[in-house]
N, C-alpha and C positions, 0 to 999 in steps of 0.2 A: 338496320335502321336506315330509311332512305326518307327523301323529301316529304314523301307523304305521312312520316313519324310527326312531324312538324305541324302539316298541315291539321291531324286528327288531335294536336293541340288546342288551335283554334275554333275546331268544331265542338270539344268537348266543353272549352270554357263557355261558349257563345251560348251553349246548350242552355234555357231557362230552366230544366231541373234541376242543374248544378247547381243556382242562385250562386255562382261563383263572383268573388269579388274583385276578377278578374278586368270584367267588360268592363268596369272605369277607365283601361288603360288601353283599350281597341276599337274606341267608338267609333273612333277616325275612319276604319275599315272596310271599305263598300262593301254590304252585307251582314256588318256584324248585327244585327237586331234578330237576326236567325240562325239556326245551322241545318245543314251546313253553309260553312260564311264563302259566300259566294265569292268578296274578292282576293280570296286564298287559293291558289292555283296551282298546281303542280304540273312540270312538264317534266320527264324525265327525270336527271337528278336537280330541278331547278326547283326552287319555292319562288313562286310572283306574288307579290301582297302587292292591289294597288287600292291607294287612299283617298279618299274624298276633299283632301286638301294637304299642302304640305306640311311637315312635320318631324321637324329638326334632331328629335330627342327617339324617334320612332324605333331606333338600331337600340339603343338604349333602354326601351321598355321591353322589346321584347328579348331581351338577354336575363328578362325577371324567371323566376322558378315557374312562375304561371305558364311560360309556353315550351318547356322543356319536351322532349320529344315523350310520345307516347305511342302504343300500340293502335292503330284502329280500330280494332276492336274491344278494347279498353274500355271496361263494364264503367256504365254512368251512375254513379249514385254519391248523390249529395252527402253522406256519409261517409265519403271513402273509400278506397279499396285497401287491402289488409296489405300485402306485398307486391305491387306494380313492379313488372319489370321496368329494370336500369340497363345503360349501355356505358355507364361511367364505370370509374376505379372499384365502386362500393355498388353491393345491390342489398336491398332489404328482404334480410331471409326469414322473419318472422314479427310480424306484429301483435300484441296485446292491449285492443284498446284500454286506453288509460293507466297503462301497468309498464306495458313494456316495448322496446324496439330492440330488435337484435340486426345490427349491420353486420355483413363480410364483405371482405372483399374478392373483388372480383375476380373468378382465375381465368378469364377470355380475355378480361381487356390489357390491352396490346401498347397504348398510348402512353405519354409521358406524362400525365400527370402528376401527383405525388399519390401514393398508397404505403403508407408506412406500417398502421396499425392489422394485423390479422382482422381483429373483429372492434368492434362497439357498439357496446351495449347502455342502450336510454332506461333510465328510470323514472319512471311518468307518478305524478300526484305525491312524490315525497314531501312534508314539511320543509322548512328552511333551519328549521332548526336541527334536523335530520342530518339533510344536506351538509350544513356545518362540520356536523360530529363524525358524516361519514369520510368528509375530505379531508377533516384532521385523523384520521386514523388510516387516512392510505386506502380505506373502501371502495372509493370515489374517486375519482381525480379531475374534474371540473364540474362545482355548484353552476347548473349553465341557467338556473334560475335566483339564482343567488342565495345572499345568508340573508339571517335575520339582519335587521338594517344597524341595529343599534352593536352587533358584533362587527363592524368593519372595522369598528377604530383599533378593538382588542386586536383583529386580523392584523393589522396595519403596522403597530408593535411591537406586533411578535415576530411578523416575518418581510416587515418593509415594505415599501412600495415600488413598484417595476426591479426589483431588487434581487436576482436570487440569491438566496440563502441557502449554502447544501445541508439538506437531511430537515431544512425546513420546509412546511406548506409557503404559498407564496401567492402575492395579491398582484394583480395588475391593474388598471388602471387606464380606458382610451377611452376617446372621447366619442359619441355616436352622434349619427344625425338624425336627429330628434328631438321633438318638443313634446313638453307636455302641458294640458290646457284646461283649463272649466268649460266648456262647450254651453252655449246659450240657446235654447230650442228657440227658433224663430214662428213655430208652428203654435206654440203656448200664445194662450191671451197675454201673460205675463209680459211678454215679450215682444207683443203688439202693440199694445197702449202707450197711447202719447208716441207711436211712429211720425216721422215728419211729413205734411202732407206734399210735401213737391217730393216725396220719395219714402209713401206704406213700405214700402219691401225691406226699407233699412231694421224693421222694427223701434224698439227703446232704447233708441241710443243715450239718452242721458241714463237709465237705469243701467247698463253695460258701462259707460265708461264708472259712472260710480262702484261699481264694483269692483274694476280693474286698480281703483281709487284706495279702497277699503281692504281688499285682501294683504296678508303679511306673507309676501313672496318667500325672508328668509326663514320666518318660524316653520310655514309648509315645506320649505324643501330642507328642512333640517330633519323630519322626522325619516326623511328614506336614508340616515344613515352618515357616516364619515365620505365623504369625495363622492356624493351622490350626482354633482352636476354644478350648475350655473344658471342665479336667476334670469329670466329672459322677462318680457313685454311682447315678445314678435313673435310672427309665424314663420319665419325661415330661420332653421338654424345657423351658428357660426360651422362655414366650414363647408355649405354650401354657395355656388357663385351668385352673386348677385346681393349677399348679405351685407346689410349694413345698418349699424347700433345707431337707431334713431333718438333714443333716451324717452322714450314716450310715456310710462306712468312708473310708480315710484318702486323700485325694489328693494329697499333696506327695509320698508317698514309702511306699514297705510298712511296715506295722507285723509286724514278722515275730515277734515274742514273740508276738502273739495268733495271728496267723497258725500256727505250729506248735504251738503249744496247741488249739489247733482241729483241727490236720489230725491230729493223732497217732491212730494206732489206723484213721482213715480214706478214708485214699490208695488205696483196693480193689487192682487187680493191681499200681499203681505206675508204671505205661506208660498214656500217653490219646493217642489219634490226634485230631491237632489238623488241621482243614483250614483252610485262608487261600488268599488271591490269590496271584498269582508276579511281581506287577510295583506301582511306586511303592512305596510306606513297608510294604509287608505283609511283603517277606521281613525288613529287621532290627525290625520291629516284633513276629514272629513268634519272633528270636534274644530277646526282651528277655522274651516272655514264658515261654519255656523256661530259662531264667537265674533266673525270680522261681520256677520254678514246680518247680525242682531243688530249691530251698533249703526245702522243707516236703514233701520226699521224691518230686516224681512227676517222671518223664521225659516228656517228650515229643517225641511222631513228629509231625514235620511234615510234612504232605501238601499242598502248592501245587498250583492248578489257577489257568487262565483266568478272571474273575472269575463271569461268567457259570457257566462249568462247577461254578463251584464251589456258587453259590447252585443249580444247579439237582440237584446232587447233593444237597445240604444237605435239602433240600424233599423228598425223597421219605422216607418213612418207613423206619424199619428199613437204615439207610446207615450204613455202621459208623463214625462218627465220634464223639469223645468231647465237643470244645469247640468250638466256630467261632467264626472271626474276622468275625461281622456286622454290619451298620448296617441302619437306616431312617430312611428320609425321607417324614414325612408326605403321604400322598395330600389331605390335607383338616386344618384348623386345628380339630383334635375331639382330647381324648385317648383317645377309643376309639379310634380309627384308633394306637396304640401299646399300648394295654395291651389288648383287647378282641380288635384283628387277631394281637397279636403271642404271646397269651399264654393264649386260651380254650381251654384242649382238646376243648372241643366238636365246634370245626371242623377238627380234623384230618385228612388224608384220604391216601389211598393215596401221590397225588402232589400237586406243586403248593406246598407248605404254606408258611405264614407264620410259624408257629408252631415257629420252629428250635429251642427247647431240648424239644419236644413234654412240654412242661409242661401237666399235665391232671390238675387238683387237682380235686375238686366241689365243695369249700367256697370255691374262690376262681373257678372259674366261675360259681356261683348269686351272687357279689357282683358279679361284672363285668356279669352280665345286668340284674342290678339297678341297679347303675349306670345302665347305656346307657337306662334307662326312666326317668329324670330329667330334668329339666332345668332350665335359669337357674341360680345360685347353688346349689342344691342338689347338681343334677348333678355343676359344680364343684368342690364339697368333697369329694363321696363318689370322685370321681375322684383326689383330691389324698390322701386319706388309702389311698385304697388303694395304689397308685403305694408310699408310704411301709411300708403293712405286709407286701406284696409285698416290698419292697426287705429288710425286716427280718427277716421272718419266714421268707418261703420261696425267698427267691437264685436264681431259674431263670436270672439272667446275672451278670457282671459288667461294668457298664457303666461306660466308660471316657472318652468324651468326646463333647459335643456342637459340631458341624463348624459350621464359614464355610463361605460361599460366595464361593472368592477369584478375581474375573472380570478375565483378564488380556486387556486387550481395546490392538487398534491404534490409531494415531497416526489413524486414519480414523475410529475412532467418533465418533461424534456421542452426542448424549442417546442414554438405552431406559429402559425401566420394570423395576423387580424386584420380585418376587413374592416372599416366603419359602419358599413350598411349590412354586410351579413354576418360579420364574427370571426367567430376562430372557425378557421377553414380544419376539421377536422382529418382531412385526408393529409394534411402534411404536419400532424402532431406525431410527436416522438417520446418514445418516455422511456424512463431509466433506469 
């Protein structure tokens, strides 16, 4: 592994066949609009990246999994490669699309890492109810998808919370950073009408904040289960810097007087095509918000897909949907990696996209850029205050709640380490 494992990183993401959804986080990169990205440079054992402007958080994005070292010659295909070599503790000795992963660990690597476990082995497309029964019987020893939602409480009962219990299964419990949101397509007519004319880009804002108005934040995040999370209003979670609890629309319960004083006049056809997932808490989470969303006059068509299929429907521009059922989970502990990834319309692009309500204001992209070229305390605030006039001003979601991480692990676990952005670090799990 030498500098140029790194650099055949950058070439591979940049690559348009990948449609990786990478490039949201290297635009900065002189060059990156092609590969190879010209200003990724090797000299010896040196990697040079230079930028098109400064940027504070740069060490930080690229420590994401997107530019992990790879082979140069590292076959491109937007599908994947079955087993890529590693130079870490663990290498991927066999893959099964959709069925299965089999890890080993490494017998070359030399480092200090932790490597505890011989093997692990993934099991891809189980039920949750599956999941369940196989971690209560010791088959399994972490649901890394979770249980059914409405089994956490029994879970939590039986064998406590951050709790262990010997010879019991056992629930954990961290907090992630992450929000979850109704995403409002700005590209829909819906969405457009009655825009305010010193600022079309904003789209319907009084139909957004009405809705932010009308939804029941706790009915929705009740049905993902016991210690599912925390209602939110905002786009940066707690726990990220720069956060700060603005109080901005109601979470115990809709306030539908303003809510329909709001929507009046701007409900556009009165029908929105809502897409959501088809499995755990999304279909009656999906009933709850067509109930909130009848009551200030608009129907909605529920469209369920795959989860996957759905975010990747979601992501292509011009996808006739009205509101989506999304989330993110921080790539990185930055608030641009939320407002910046999630919210620029700069970086909009055919496919791929991140930017689900395809909100693309210029008064609020020229402050996000400006944001991102701050830093220390400064950064901080300019990131915390915006988060808030976004939230207040221009409604591109309504964000409903920030998730746990509830890890329903075997009667065989041992210690592991948790990460709030990436998890349980599997290489220093131990079991019993």
């Amino acid at each position: 592994m030498t500098a140029a494992s790194f650099k055949a990183a950058f070439d591979r993401d940049a690559d348009p066949k990948m449609q990786s959804p990478a490039v949201s986080f290297f635009g900065d990169v002189v060059g990156s609009d092609k590969t190879p990205v010209s200003g990724v440079v090797v000299k010896g054992n040196h990697l040079i990246v230079h930028l098109t402007k400064p940027a504070p958080d740069f060490e930080a994005r690229v420590a994401m999994p997107f530019f992990c070292a790879v082979p140069a010659n590292l076959q491109r295909d937007p599908n994947g490669v079955l087993a890529p070599p590693s130079a870490g503790p663990y290498y991927i000795a066999s893959r099964t699309p959709n069925k299965e992963i089999v890890v080993k660990r490494n017998p070359y690597y030399k480092g200090t890492r932790p490597h505890n476990i011989s093997e692990i082995h993934y099991f891809i497309g189980e039920t949750l109810d599956a999941s369940y029964l196989r971690v209560q019987q010791g088959a399994t020893d972490y649901a890394a998808s979770g249980i059914p939602p409405a089994s956490y409480a029994q879970a939590a009962q039986t064998s406590g919370v951050n709790v262990a219990k010997p010879g019991k299964t056992q629930l954990y419990v961290k907090q992630q950073l992450a929000v979850n949101y109704f995403s409002f397509n700005h590209d829909r007519p819906n969405f457009q009408a009655g825009a305010p004319k010193s600022d079309p880009a904003l789209g319907n804002v009084n139909l957004m904040k009405a809705i932010n108005y009308a939804i029941d934040r706790h009915a929705i995040l009740a049905q993902s289960g016991y210690l599912a999370g925390k209602r939110t209003d905002q786009i940066l979670p707690p726990g990220i810097a720069g956060f700060r609890d603005a109080n901005l629309y109601p979470l115990e319960g809709p306030n539908l007087k303003m809510a329909k004083q709001l929507a009046q006049g701007h409900t556009g056809s009165g029908t929105f095509v809502f897409y959501t997932c088809n499995a755990g808490s999304c279909p009656l989470r999906s009933q709850i918000l067509q109930f909130d969303l009848k009551q200030i006059g608009i129907n909605l068509d529920i469209r369920p897909f795959a989860r996957a299929v759905q975010f990747t429907k979601e992501g292509n521009k011009g996808e006739p949907y009205d509101i989506g059922d999304d989330g993110w989970l921080a790539d990185y502990a930055d608030p641009y990696d939320f407002i910046n990834v999630l919210l620029d319309g700069s970086t909009i692009h055919a496919t791929n996209n991140n930017n689900l309500a395809y909100f693309n204001d210029p008064h609020y992209n020229k402050l996000m850029q400006q944001a991102q070229q701050l830093s220390g305390d400064a950064r901080y605030a300019a990131y915390g205050a915006l988060d808030v006039n976004i939230m207040k001003n221009a409604v591109p979601w309504a964000p409903r709640s920030n998730a746990n991480n509830r890890l329903f692990v075997s009667s065989h676990m041992g210690s592991f380490t948790y990460n709030n952005v990436y998890g349980v670090d599997f290489a220093a799990v131990t079991r019993k």
